[in-house]
N, CA, C and O atoms as a GROMACS GRO file, in nm:
protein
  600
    1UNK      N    1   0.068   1.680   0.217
    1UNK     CA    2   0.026   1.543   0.204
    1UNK      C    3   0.032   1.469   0.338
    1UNK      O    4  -0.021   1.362   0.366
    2UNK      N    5   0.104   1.546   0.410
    2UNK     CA    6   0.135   1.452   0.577
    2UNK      C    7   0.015   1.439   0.615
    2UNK      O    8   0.005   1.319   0.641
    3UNK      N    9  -0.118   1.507   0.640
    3UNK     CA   10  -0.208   1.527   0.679
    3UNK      C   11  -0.309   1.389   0.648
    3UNK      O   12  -0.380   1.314   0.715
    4UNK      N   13  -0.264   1.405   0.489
    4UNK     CA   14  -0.347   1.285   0.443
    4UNK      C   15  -0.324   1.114   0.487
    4UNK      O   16  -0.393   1.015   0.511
    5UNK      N   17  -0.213   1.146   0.483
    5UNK     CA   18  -0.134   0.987   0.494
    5UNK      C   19  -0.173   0.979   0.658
    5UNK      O   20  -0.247   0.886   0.691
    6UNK      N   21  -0.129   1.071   0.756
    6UNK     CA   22  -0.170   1.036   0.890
    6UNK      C   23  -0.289   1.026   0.944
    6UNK      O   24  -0.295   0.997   1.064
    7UNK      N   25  -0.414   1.047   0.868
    7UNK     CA   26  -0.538   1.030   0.909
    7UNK      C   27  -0.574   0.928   0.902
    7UNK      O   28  -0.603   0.881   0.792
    8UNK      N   29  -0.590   0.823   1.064
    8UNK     CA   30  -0.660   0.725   1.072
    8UNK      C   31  -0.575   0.607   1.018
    8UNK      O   32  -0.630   0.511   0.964
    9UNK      N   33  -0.430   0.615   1.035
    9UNK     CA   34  -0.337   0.524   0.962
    9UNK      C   35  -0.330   0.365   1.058
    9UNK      O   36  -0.317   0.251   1.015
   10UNK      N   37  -0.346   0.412   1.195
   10UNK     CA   38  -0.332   0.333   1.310
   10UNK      C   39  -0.446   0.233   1.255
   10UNK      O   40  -0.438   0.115   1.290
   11UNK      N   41  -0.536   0.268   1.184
   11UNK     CA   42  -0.636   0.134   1.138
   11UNK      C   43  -0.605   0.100   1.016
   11UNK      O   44  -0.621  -0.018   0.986
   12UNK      N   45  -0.553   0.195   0.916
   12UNK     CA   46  -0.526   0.111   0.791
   12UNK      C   47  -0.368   0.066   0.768
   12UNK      O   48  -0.350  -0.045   0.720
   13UNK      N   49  -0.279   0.129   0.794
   13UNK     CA   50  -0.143   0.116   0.792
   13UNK      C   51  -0.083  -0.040   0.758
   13UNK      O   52  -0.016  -0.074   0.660
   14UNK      N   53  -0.119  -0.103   0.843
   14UNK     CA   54  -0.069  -0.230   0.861
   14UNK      C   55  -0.158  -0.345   0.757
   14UNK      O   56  -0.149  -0.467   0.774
   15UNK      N   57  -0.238  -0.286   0.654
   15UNK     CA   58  -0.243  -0.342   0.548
   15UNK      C   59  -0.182  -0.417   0.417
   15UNK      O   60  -0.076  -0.369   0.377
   16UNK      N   61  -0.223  -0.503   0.360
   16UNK     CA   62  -0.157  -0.517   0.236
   16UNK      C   63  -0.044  -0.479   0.181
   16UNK      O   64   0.014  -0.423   0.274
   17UNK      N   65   0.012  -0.475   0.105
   17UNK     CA   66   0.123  -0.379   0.046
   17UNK      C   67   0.071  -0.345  -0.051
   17UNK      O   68   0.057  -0.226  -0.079
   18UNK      N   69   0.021  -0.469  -0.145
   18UNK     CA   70  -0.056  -0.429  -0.237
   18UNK      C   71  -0.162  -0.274  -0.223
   18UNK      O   72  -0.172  -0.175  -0.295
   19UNK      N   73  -0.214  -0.307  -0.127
   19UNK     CA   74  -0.306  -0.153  -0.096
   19UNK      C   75  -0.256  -0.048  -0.100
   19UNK      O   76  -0.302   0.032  -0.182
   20UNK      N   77  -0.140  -0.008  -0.015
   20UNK     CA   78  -0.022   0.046   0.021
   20UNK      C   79   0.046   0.125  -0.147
   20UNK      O   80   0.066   0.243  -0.174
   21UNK      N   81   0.064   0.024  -0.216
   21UNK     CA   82   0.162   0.061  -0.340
   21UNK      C   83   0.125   0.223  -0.377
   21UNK      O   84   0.211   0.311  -0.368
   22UNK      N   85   0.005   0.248  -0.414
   22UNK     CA   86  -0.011   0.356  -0.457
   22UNK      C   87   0.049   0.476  -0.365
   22UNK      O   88   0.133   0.557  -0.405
   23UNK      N   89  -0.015   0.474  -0.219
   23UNK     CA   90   0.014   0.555  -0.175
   23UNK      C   91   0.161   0.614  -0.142
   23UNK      O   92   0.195   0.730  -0.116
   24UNK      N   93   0.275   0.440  -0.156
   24UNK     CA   94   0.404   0.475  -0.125
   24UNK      C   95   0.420   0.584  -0.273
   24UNK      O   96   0.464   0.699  -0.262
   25UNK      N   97   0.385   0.534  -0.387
   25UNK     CA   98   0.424   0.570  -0.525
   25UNK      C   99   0.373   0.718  -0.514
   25UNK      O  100   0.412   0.771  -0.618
   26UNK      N  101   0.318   0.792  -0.455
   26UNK     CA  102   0.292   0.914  -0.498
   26UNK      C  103   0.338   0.984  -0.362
   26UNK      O  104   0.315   1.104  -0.374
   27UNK      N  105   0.393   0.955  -0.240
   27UNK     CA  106   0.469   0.963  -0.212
   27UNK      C  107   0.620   0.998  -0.234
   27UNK      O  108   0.679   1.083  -0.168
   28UNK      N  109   0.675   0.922  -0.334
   28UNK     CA  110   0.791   0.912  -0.380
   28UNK      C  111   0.799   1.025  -0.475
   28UNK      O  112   0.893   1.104  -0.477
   29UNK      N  113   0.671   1.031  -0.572
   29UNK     CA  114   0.674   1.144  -0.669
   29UNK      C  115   0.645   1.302  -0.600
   29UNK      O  116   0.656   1.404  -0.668
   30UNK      N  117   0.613   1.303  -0.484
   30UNK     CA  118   0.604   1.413  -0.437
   30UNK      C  119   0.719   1.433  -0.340
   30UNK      O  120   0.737   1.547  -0.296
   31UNK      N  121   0.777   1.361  -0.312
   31UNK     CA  122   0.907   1.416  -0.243
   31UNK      C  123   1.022   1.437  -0.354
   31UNK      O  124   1.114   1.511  -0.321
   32UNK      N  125   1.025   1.390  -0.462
   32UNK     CA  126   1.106   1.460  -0.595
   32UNK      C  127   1.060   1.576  -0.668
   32UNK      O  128   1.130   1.650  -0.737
   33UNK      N  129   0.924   1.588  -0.643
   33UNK     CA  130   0.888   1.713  -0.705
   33UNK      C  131   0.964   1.832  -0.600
   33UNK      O  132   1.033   1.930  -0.627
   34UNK      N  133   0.926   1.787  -0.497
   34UNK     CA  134   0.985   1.900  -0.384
   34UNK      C  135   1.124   1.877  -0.399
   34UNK      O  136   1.170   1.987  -0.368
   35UNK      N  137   1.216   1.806  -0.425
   35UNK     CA  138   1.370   1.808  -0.421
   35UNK      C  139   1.408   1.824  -0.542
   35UNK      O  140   1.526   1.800  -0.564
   36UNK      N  141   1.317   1.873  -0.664
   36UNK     CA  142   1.351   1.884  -0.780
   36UNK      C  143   1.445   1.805  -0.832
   36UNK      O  144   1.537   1.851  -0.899
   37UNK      N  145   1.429   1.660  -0.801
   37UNK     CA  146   1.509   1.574  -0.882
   37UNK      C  147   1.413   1.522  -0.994
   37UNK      O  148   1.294   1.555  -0.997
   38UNK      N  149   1.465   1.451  -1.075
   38UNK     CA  150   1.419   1.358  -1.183
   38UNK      C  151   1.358   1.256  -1.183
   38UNK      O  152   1.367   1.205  -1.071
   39UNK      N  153   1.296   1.194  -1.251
   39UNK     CA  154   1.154   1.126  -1.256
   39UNK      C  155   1.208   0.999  -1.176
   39UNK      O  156   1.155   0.956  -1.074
   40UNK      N  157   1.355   0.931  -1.256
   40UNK     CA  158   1.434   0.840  -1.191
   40UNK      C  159   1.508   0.794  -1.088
   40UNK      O  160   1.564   0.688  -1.058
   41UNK      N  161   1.488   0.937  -1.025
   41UNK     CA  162   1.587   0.934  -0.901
   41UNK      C  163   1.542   0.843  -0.780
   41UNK      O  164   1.425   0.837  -0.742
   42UNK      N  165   1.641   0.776  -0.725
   42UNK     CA  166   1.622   0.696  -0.577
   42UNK      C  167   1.580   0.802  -0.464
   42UNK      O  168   1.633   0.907  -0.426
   43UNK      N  169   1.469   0.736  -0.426
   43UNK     CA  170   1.447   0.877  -0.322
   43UNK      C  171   1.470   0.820  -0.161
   43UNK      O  172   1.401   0.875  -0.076
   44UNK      N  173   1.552   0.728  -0.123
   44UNK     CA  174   1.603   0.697  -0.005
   44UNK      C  175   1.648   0.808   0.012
   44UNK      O  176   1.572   0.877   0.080
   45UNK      N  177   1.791   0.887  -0.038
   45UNK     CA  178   1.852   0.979  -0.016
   45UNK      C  179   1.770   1.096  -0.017
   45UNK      O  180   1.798   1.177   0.072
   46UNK      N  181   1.684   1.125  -0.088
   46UNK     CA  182   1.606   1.270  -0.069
   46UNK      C  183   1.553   1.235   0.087
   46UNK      O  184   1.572   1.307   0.185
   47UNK      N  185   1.500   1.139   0.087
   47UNK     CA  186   1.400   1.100   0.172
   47UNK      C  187   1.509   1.185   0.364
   47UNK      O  188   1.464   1.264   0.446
   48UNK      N  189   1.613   1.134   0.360
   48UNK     CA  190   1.720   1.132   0.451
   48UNK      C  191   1.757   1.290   0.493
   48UNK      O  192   1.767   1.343   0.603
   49UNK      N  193   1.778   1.355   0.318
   49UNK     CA  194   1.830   1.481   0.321
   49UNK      C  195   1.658   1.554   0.430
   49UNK      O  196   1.624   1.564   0.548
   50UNK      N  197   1.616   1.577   0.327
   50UNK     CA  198   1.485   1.645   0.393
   50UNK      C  199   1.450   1.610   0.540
   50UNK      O  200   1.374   1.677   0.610
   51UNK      N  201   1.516   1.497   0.576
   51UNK     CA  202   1.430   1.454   0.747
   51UNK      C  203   1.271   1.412   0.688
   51UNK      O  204   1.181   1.481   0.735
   52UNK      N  205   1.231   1.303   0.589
   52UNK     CA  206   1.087   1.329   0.580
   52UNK      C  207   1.095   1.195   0.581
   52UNK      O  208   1.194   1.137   0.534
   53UNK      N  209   0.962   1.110   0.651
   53UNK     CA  210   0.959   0.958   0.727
   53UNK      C  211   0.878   0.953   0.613
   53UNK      O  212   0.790   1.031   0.574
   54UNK      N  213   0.931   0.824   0.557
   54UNK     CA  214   0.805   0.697   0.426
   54UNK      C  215   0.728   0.710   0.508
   54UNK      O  216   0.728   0.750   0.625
   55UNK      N  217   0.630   0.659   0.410
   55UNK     CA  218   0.510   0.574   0.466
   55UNK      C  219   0.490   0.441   0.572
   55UNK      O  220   0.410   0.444   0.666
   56UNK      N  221   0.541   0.373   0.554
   56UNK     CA  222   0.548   0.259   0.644
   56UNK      C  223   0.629   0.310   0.802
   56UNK      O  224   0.586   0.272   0.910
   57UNK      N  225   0.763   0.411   0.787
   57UNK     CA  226   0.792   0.497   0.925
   57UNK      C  227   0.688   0.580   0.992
   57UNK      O  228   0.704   0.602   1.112
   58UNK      N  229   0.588   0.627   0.932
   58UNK     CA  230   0.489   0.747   0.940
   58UNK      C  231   0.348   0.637   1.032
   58UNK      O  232   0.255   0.674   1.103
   59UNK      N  233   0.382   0.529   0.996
   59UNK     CA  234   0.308   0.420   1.060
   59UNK      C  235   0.336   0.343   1.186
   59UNK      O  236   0.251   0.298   1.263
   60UNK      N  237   0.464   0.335   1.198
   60UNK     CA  238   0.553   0.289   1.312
   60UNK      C  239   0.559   0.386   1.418
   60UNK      O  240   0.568   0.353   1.536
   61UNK      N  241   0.553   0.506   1.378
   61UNK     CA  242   0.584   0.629   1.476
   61UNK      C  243   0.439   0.645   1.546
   61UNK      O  244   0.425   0.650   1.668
   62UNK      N  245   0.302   0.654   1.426
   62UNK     CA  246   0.246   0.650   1.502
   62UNK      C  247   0.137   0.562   1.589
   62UNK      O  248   0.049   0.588   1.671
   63UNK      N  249   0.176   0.476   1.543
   63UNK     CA  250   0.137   0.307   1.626
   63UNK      C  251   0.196   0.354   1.801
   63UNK      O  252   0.126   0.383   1.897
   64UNK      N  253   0.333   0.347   1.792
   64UNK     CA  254   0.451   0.384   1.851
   64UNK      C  255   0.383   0.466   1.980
   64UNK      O  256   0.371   0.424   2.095
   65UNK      N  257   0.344   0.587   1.931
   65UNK     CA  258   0.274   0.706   2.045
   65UNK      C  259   0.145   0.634   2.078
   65UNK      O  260   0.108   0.637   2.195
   66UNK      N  261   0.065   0.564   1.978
   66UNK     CA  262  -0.077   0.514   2.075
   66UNK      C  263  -0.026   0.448   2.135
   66UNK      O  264  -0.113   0.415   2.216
   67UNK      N  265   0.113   0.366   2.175
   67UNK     CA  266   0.095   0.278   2.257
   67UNK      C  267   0.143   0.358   2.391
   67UNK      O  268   0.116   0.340   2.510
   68UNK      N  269   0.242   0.473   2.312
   68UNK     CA  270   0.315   0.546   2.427
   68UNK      C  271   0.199   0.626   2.541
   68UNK      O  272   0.252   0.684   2.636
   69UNK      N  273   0.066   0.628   2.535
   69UNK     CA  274  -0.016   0.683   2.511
   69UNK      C  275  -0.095   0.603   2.616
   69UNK      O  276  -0.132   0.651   2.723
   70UNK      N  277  -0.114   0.497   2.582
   70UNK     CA  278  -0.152   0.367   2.678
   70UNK      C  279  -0.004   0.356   2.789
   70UNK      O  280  -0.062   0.340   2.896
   71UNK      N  281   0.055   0.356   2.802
   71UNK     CA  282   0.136   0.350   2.867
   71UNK      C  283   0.155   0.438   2.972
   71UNK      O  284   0.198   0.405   3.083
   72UNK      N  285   0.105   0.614   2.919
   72UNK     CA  286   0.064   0.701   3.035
   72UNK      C  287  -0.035   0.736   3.109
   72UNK      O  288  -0.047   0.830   3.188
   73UNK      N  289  -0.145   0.611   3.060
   73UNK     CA  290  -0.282   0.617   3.100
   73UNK      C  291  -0.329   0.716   3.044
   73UNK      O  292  -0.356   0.798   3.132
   74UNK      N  293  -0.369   0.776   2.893
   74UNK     CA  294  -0.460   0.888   2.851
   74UNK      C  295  -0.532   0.855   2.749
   74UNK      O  296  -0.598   0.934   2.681
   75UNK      N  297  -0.523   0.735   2.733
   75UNK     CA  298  -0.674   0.657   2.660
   75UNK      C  299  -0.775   0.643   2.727
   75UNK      O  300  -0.792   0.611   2.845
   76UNK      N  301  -0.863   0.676   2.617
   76UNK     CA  302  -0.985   0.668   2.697
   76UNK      C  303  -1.017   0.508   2.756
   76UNK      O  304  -0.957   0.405   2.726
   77UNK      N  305  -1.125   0.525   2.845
   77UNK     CA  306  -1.116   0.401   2.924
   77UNK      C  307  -1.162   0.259   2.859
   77UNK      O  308  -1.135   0.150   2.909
   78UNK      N  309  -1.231   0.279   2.745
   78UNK     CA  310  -1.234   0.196   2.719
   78UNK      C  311  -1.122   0.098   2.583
   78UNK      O  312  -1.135  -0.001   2.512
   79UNK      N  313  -1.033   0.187   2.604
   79UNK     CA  314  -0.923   0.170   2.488
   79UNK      C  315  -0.776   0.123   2.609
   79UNK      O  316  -0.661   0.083   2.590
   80UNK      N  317  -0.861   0.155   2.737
   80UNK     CA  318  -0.752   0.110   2.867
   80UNK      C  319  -0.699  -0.039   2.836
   80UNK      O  320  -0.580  -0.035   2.805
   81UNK      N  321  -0.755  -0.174   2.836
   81UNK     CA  322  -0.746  -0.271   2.838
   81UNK      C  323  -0.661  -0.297   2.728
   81UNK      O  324  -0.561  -0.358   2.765
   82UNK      N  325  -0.665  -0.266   2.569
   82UNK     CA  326  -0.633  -0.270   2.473
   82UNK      C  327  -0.481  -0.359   2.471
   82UNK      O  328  -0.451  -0.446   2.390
   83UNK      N  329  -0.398  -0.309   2.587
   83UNK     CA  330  -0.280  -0.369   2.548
   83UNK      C  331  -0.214  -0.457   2.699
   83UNK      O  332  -0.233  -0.388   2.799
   84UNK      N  333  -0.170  -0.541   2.718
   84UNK     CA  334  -0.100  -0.612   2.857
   84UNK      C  335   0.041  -0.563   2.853
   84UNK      O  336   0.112  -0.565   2.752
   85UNK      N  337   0.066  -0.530   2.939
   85UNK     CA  338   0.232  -0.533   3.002
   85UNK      C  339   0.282  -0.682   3.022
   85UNK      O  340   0.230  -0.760   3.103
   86UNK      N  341   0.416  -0.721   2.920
   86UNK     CA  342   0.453  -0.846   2.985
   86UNK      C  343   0.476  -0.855   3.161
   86UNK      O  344   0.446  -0.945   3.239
   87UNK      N  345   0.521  -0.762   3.177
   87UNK     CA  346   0.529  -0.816   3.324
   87UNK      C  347   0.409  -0.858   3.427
   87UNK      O  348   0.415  -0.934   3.524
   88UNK      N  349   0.303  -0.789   3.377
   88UNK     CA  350   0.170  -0.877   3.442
   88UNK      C  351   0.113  -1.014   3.414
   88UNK      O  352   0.034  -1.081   3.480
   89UNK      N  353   0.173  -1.039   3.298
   89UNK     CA  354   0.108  -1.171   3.235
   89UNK      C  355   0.256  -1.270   3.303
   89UNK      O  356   0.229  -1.390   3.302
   90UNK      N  357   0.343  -1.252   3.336
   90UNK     CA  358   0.465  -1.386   3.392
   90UNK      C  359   0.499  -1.278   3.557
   90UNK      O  360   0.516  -1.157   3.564
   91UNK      N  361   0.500  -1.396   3.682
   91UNK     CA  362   0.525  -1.363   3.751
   91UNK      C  363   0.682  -1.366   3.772
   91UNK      O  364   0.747  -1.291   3.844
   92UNK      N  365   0.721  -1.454   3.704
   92UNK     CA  366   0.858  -1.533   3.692
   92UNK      C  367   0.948  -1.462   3.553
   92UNK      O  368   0.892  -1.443   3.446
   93UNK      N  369   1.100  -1.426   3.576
   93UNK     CA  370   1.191  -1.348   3.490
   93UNK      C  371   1.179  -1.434   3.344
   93UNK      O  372   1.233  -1.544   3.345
   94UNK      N  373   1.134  -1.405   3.257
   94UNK     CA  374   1.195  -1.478   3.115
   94UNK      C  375   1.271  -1.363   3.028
   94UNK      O  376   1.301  -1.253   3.075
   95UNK      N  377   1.290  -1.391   2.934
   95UNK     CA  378   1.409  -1.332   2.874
   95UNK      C  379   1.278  -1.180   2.800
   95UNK      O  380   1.296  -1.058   2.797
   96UNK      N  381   1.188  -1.245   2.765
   96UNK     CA  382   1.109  -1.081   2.690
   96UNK      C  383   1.018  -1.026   2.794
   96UNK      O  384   0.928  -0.943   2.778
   97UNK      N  385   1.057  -1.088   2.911
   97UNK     CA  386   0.967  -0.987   3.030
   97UNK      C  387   1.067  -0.908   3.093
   97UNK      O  388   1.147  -0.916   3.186
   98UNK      N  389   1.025  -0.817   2.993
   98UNK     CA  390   1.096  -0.652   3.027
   98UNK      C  391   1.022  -0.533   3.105
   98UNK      O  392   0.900  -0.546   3.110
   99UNK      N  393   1.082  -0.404   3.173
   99UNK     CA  394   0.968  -0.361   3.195
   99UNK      C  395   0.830  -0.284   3.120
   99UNK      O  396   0.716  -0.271   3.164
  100UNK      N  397   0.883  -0.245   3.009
  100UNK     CA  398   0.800  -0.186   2.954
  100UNK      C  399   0.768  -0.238   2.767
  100UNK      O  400   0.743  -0.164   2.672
  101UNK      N  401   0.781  -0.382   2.772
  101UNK     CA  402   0.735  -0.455   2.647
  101UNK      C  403   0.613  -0.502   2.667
  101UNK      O  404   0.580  -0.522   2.784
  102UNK      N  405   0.531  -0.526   2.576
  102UNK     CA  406   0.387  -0.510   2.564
  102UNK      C  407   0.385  -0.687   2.506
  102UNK      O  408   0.462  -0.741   2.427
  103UNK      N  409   0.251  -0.751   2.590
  103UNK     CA  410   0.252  -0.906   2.551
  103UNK      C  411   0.152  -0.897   2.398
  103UNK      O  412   0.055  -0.822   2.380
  104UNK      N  413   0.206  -0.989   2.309
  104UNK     CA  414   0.160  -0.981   2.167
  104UNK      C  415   0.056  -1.121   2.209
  104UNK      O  416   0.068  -1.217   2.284
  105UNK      N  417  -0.032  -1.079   2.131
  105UNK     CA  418  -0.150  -1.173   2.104
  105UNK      C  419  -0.148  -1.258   2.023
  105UNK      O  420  -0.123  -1.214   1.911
  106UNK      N  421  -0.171  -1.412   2.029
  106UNK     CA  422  -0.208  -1.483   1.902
  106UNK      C  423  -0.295  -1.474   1.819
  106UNK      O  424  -0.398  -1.501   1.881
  107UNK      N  425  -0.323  -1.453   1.712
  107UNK     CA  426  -0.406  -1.437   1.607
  107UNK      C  427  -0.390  -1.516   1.529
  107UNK      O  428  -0.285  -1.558   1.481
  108UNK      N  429  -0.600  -1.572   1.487
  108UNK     CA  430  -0.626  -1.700   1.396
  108UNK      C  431  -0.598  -1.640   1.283
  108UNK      O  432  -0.535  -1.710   1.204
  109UNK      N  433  -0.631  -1.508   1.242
  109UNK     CA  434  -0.699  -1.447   1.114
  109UNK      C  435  -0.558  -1.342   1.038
  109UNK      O  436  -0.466  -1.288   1.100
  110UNK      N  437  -0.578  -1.340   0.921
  110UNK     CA  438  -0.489  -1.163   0.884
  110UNK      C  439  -0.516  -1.060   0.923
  110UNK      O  440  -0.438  -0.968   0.947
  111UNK      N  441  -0.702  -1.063   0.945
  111UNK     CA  442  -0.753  -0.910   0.980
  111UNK      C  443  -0.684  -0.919   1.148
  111UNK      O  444  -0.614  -0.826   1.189
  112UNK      N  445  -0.708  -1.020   1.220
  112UNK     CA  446  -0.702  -0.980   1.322
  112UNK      C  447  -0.524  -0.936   1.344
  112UNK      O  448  -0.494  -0.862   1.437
  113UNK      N  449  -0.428  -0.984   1.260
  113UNK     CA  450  -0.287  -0.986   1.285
  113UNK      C  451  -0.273  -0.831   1.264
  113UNK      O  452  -0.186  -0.780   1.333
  114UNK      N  453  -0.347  -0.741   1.177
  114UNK     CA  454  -0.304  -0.670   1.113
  114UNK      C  455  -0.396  -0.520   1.236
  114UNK      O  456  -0.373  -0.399   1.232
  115UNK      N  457  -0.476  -0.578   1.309
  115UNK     CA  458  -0.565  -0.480   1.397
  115UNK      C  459  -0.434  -0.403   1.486
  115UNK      O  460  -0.318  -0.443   1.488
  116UNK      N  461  -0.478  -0.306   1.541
  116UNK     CA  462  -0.396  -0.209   1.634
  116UNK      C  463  -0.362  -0.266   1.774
  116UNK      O  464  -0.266  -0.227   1.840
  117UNK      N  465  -0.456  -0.373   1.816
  117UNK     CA  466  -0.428  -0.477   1.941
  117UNK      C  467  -0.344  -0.587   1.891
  117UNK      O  468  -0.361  -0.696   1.945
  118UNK      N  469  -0.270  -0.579   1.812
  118UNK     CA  470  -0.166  -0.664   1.753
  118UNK      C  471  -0.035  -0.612   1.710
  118UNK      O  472   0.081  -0.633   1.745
  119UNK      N  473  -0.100  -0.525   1.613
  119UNK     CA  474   0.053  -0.433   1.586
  119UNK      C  475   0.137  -0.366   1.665
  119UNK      O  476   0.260  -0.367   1.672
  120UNK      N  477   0.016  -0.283   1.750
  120UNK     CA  478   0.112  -0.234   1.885
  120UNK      C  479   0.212  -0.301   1.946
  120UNK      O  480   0.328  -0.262   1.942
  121UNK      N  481   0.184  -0.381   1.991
  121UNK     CA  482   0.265  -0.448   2.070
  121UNK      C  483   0.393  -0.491   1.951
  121UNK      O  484   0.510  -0.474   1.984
  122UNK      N  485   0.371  -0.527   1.864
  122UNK     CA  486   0.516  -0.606   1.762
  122UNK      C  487   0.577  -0.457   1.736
  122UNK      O  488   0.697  -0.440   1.716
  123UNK      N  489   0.493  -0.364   1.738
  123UNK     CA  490   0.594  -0.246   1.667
  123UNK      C  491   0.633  -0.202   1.820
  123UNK      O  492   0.752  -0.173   1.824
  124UNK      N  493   0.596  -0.194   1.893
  124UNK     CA  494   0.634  -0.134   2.020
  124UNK      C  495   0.772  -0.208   2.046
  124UNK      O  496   0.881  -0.152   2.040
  125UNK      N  497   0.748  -0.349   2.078
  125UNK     CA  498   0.839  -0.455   2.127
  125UNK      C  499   1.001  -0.444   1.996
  125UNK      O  500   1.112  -0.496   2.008
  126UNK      N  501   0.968  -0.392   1.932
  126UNK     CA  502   1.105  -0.406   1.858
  126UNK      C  503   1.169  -0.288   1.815
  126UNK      O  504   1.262  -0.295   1.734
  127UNK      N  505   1.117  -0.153   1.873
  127UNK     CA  506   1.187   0.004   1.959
  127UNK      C  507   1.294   0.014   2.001
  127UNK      O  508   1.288  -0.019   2.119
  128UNK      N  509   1.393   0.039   1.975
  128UNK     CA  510   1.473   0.021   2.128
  128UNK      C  511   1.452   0.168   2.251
  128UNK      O  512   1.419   0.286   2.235
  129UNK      N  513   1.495   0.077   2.384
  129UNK     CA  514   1.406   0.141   2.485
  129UNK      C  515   1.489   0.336   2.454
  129UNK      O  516   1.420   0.436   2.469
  130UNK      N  517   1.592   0.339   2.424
  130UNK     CA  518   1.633   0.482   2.391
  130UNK      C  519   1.553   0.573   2.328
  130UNK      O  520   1.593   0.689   2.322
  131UNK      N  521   1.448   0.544   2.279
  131UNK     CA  522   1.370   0.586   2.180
  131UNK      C  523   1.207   0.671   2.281
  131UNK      O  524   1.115   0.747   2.251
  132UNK      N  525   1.261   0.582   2.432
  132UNK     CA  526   1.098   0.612   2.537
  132UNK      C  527   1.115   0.634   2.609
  132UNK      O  528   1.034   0.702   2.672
  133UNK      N  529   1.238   0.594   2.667
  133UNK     CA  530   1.305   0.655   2.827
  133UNK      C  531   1.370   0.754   2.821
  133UNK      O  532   1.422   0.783   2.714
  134UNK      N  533   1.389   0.848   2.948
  134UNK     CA  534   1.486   0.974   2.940
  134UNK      C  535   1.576   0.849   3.028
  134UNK      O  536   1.544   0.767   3.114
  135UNK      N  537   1.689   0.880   2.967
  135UNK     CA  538   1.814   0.795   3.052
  135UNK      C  539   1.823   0.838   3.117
  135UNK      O  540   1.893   0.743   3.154
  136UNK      N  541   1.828   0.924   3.219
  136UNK     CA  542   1.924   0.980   3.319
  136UNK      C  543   1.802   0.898   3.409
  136UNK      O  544   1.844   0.820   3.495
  137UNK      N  545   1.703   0.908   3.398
  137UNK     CA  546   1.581   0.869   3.526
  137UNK      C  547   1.520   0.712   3.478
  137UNK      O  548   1.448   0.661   3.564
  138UNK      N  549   1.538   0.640   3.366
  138UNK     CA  550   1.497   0.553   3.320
  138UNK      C  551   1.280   0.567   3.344
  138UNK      O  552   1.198   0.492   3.399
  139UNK      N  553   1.271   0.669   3.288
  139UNK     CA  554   1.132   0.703   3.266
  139UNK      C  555   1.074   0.742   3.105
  139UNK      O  556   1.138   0.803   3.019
  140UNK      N  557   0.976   0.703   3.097
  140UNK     CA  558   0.923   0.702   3.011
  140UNK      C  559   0.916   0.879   2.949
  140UNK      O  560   0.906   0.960   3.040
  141UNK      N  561   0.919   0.920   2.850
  141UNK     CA  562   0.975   1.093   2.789
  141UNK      C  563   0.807   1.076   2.765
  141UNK      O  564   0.728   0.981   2.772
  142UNK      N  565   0.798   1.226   2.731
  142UNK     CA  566   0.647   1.299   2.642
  142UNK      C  567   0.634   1.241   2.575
  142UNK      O  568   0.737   1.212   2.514
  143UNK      N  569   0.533   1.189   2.536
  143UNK     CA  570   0.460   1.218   2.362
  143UNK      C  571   0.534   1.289   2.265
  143UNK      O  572   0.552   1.236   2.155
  144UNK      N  573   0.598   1.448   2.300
  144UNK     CA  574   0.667   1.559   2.230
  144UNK      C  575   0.772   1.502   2.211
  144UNK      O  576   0.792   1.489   2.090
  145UNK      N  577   0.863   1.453   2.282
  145UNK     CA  578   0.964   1.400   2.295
  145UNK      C  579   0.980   1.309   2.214
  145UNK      O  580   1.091   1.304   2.160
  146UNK      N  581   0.906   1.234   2.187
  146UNK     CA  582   0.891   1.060   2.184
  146UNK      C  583   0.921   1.111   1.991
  146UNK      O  584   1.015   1.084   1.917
  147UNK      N  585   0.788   1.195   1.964
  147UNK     CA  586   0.804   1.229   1.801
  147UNK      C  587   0.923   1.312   1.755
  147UNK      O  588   0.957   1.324   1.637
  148UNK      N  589   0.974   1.361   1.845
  148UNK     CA  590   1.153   1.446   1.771
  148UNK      C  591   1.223   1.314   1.803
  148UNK      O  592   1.314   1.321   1.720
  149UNK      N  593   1.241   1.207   1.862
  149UNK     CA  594   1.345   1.118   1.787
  149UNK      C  595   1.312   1.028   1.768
  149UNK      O  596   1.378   0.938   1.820
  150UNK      N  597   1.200   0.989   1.690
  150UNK     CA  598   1.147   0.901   1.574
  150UNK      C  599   1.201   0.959   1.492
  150UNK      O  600   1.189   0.925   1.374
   0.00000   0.00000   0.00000
């Protein structure tokens, strides 16, 4: 089912919930079928045992890498622009000009709040940086990297 849920999520993901419901719900029934629990069971805990990311994590992670992605320059060029570095937009120290937080856009609309030039940046910006840097060099890790500790 991973296959299904990750195709093309970076555009629908950040939808509705309402939209969403189904897919969390059969979700849930397929990670109990596989843990052979009961119809009733809470599946936080399966969810934990197995190592297997909800739906809404499966969205964060990979929001997460397109931005990580933009960040190493391997978007294509016209997907280059897509996101600002706070530090280009303030010449001057404020408290969320960090080096590697992404400036969030105002948006009139839902569609537009909910687009990938929006989300990125809110899901990026609230990461913590352990999650993108190798500490020892304070550099940004792989892609490979980046998805074993999500």
């Amino acid at each position: 089912m991973y296959p299904y849920l990750t195709y093309g999520i970076t555009l629908w993901g950040a939808n509705y919930g309402t939209h969403l419901t189904k897919l969390v719900m059969m979700q849930k029934k397929i990670i109990r079928v596989i843990a052979g629990a009961t119809y009733y069971a809470h599946t936080e805990p399966i969810f934990k045992h197995l190592r297997v990311l909800k739906l809404t994590d499966i969205y964060k992670m990979q929001v997460s890498k397109y931005v990580l992605n933009f960040l190493h320059n391997v978007l294509p060029s016209p997907l280059s622009k897509l996101f600002t570095l706070s530090r280009t937009v303030h010449e001057h120290s404020t408290l969320h000009c960090t080096t590697l937080k992404l400036q969030t856009l105002p948006s009139q609309t839902v569609i537009t709040s909910q687009c990938i030039a929006n989300m990125g940046p809110r899901t990026w910006n609230l990461l913590s940086s352990e999650l993108y840097t190798n500490s020892a060099h304070q550099t940004l890790i792989h892609i490979s990297g980046f998805s074993s500790r999500f």
